[in-house]
LUMLO-683754 format. One record per residue: x, y, z of N, C-alpha, C, O in turn; residue in one letter. Coordinates in steps of 0.001 Angstrom, whole numbers, plus 500000, padded with zeros to 6 digits. Layout:
BEGIN
XYZXYZXYZXYZA...
END
This chain:
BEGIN
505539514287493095505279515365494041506095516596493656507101516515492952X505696517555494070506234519098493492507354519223494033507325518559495069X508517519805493880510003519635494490509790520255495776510289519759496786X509148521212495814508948522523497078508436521655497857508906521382498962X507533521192497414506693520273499039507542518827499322507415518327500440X508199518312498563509325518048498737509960517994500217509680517549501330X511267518915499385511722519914500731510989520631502132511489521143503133X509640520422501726508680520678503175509309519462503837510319519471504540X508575518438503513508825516965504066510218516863504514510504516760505706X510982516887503685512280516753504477512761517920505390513248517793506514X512558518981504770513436519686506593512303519635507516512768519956508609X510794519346507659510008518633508642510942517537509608511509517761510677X510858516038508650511888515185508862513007515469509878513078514873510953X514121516678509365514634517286509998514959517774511135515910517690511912X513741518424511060513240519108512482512567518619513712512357519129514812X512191517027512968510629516467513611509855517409514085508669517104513958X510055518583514653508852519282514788508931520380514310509807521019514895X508227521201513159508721522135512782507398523180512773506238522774512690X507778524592512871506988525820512771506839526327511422507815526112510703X505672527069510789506218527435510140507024529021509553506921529555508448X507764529431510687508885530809510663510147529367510464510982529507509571X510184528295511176511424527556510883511723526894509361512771526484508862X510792526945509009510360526176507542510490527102506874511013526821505795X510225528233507022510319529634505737511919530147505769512545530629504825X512414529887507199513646530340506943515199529165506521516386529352506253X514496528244506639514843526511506391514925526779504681515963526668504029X514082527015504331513902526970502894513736527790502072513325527512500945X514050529101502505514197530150502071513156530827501111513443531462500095X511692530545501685510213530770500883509934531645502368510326531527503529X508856532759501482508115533017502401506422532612503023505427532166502451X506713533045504547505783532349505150503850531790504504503132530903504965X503678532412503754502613532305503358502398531456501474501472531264500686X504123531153501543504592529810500608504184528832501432503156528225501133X504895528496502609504979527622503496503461527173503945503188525973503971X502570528072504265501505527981504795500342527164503535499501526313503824X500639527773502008500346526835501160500465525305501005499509524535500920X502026524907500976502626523382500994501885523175502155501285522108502026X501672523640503114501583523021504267499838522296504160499525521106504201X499125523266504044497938522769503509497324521565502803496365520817502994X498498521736501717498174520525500327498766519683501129497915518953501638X499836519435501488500487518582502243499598517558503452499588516327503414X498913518375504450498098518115505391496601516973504609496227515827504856X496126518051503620494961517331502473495546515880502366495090514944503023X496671515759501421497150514385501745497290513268502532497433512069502295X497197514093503748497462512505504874498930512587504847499381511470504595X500123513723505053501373513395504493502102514226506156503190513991506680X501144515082506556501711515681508391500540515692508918499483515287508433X500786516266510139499781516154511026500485517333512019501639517736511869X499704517721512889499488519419513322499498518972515099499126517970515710X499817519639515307499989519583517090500217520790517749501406521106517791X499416521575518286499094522861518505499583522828520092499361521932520906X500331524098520299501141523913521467500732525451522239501103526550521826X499782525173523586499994526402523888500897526740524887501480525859525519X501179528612525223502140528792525648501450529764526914502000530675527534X500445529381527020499753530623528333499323531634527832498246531547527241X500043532988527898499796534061526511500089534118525232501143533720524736X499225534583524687499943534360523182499122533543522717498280532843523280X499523533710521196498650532345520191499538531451520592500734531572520859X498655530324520610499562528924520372500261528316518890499824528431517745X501139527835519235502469527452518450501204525872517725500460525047518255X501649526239516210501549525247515545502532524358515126503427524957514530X502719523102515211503525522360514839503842521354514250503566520391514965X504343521005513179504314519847512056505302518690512272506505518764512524X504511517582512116505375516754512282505175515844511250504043516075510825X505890514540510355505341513930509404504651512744510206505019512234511264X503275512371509215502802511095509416503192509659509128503969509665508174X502921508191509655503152507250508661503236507512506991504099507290506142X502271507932506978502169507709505379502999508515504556503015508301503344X503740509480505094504429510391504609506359510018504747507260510815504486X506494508709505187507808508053505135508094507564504334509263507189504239X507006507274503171506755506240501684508151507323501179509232506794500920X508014508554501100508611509461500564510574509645500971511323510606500795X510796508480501457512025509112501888512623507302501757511949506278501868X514325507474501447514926505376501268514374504796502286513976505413503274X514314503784502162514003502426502485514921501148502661515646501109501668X515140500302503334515861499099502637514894497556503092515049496341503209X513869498609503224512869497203503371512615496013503061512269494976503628X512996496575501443512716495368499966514263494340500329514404493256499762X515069494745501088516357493919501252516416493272502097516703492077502030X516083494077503416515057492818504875514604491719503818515390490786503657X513571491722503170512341490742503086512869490234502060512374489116501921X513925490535500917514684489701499878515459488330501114515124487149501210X516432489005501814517341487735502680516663486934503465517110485906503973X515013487592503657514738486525505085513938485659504008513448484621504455X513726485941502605512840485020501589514198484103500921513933483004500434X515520484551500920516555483730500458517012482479501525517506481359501395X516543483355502683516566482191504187515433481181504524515428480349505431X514580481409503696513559480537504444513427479431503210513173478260503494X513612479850501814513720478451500541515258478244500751515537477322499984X516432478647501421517350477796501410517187476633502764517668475502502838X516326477378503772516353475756504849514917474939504880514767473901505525X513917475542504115512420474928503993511851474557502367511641475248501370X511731473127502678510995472592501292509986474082501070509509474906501850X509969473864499289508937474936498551507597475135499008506902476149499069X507337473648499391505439473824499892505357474421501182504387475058501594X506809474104502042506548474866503569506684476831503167506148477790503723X507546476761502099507619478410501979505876478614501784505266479274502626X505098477943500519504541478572499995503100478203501400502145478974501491X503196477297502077502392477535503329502618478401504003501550478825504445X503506478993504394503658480049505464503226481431504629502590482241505303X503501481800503219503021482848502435501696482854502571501119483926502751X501004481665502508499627482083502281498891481901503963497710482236503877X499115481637504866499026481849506154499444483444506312498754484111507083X500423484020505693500588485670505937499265485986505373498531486656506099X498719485554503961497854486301503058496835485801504504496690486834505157X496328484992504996495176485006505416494976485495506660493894485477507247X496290486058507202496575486682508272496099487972507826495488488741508568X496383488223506576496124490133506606494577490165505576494208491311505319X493991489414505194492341489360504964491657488984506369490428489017506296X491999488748507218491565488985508752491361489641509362490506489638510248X492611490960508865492451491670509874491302493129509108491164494294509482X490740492452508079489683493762507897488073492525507387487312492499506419X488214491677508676486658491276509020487230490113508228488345489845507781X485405489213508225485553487687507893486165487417506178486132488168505203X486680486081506337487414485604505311486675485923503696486977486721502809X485913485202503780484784485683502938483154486386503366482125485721503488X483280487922503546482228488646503704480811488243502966480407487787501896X480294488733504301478688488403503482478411489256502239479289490045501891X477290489173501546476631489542500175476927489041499408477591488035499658X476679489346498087477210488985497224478553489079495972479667489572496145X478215488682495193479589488495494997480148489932494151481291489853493700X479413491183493932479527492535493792479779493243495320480430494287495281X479439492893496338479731493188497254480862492975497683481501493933498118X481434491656497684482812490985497956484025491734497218485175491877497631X483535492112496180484824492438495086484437494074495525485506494681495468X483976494471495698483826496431496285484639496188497743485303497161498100X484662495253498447485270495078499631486524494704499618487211495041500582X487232493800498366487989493213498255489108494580497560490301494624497863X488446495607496614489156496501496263489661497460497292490810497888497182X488587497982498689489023498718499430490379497781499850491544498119499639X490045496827500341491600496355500951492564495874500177493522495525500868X492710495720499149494014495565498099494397497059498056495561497285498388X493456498384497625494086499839498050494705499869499535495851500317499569X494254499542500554495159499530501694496132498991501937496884499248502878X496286498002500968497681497161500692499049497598499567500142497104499290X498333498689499181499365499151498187498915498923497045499447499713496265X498020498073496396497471497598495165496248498713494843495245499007495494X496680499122493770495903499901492636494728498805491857494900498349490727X493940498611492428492980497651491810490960497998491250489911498219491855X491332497870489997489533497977490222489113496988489091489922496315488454X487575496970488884487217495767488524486194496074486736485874497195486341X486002495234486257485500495438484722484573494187484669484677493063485161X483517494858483803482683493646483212482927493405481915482401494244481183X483553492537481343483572492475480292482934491445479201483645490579478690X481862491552478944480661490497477882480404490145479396480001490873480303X480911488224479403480166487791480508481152487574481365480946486737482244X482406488247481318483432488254482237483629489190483802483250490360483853X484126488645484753484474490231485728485923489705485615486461488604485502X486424491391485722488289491213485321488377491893486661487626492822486958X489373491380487527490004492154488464491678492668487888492571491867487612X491815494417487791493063494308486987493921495135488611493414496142489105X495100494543489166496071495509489469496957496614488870498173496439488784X496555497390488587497376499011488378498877498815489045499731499204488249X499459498302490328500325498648490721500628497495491735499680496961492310X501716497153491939502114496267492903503020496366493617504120496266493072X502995496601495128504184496712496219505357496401496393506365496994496777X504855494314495712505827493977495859506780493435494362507350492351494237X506737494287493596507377493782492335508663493555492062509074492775491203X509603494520493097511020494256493279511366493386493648512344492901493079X510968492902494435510779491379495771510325490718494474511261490047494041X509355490652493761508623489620493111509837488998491934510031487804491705X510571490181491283511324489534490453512259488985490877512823488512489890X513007488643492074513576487406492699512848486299493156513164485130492932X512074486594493665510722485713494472509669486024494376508973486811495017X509366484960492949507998485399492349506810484487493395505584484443493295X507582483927494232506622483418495507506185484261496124505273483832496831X506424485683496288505843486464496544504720486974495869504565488075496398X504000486861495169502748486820494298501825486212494840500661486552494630X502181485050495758500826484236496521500507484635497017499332484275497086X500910486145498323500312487087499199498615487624498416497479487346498800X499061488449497246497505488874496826496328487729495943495121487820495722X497706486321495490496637485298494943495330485036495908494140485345495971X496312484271496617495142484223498147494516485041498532493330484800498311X494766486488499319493981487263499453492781486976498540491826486370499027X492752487368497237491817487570496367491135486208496264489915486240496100X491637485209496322490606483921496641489395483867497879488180483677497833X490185484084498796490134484080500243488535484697500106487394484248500224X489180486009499783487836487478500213486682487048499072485481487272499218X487190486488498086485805486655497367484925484800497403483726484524497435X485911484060497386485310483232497854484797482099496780484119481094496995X485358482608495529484633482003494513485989482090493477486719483081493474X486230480830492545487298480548491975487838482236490963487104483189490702X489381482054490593489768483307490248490972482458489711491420481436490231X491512483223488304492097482753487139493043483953486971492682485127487053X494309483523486724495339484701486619495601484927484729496090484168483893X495165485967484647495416485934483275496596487000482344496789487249481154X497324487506483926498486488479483692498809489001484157498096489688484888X500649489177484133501555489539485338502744490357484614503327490356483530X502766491065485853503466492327485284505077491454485262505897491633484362X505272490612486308506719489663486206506721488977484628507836488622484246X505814488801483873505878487918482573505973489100481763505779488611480651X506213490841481504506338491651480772505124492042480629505108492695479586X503478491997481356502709492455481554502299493981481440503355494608481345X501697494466481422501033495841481789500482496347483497500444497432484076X500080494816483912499504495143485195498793493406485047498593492636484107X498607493371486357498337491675486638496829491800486654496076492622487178X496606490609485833494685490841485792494244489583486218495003488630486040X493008489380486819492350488003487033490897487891486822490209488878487080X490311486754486362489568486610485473488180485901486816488394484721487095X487479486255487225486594486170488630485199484995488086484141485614487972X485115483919487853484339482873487381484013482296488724484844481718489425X482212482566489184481883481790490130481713479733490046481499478847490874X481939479789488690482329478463488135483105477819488112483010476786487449X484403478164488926485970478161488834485905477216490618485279477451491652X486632476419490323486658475787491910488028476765492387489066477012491773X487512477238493862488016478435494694489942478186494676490735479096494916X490296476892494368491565477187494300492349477073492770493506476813492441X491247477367492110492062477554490271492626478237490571492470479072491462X493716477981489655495238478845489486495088479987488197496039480709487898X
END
């Protein structure tokens, strides 16, 4: 992201609600800088606008950041979910961890409709990509000869993963789950990978590894 819009976001943050005369003089741009970032910014999905009137007068515009616009600022999320994953394989056999992981995965292919969607199996995997993008996963799909490759671009949880590569069963499952038809891991970014790929064979019994 550009440094300037940047610094939008954070003295926003700041301000939680900010104008933009407070933002131009916050950051020492003028107003019709501000009114730019603010724009591209908005395009993004990164603030959101709340128009305030005052009786006479124009009404007061006002910025505040969105969810999606917190990605942008620390975290210690990945450290929550490291100790409560160091807590749950130090007091629960491996198969109870790796049951409760994939009970999460089938908890969150639920919540965007049935386990395995109707159509077919080009349909499933166009459905299966929208929600791996809503999950943080950069995913799209290839035909290759008589192959379909599902490749991940990017993974959420890779920090987490290189302590607890049990964390990997979240999108195994998913991707079983939604498409419904066996799926073959043929590369992981934890093994020095490029990006994790899987190999989509309606020939494959649904829980190949």
């Amino acid at each position: 992201m550009h440094d300037t819009r940047l610094h939008v976001l954070e003295a926003i943050k700041s301000q939680r609600q900010a104008t933009v005369a407070s933002l131009a003089e916050t950051l020492g741009i003028s107003p019709i800088s501000v009114r730019h970032h603010l724009s591209s910014l908005e395009a993004e999905g990164l603030i959101q606008i709340e128009i305030e009137r005052q009786g006479v007068g124009r009404p007061r515009h006002l910025y505040s950041l969105t969810e999606q616009a917190l990605r942008y600022f620390p975290n210690k999320y990945h450290v929550l979910l490291e100790r409560l994953l160091d807590e749950m394989k130090a007091t629960l056999p491996a198969a109870e961890v790796e049951r409760l992981i994939d009970g999460l995965a089938s908890n969150v292919a639920a919540r965007y409709g049935p386990l395995t969607p109707p159509g077919n199996l080009e349909d499933r995997l166009s459905h299966l990509i929208t929600v791996l993008g809503a999950e943080g996963f950069m995913a799209e799909v290839q035909h290759i000869g008589n192959e379909t490759v599902l490749t991940e671009l990017n993974c959420p949880y890779l920090y987490v993963g290189q302590r607890h590569p049990e964390i990997c069963r979240i999108d195994h499952t998913l991707i079983r789950k939604m498409l419904g038809v066996g799926v073959q891991q043929t590369a992981c970014v934890l093994h020095g990978d490029h990006a994790c790929t899987f190999t989509v064979n309606e020939e494959l019994p649904v829980s190949a590894g």
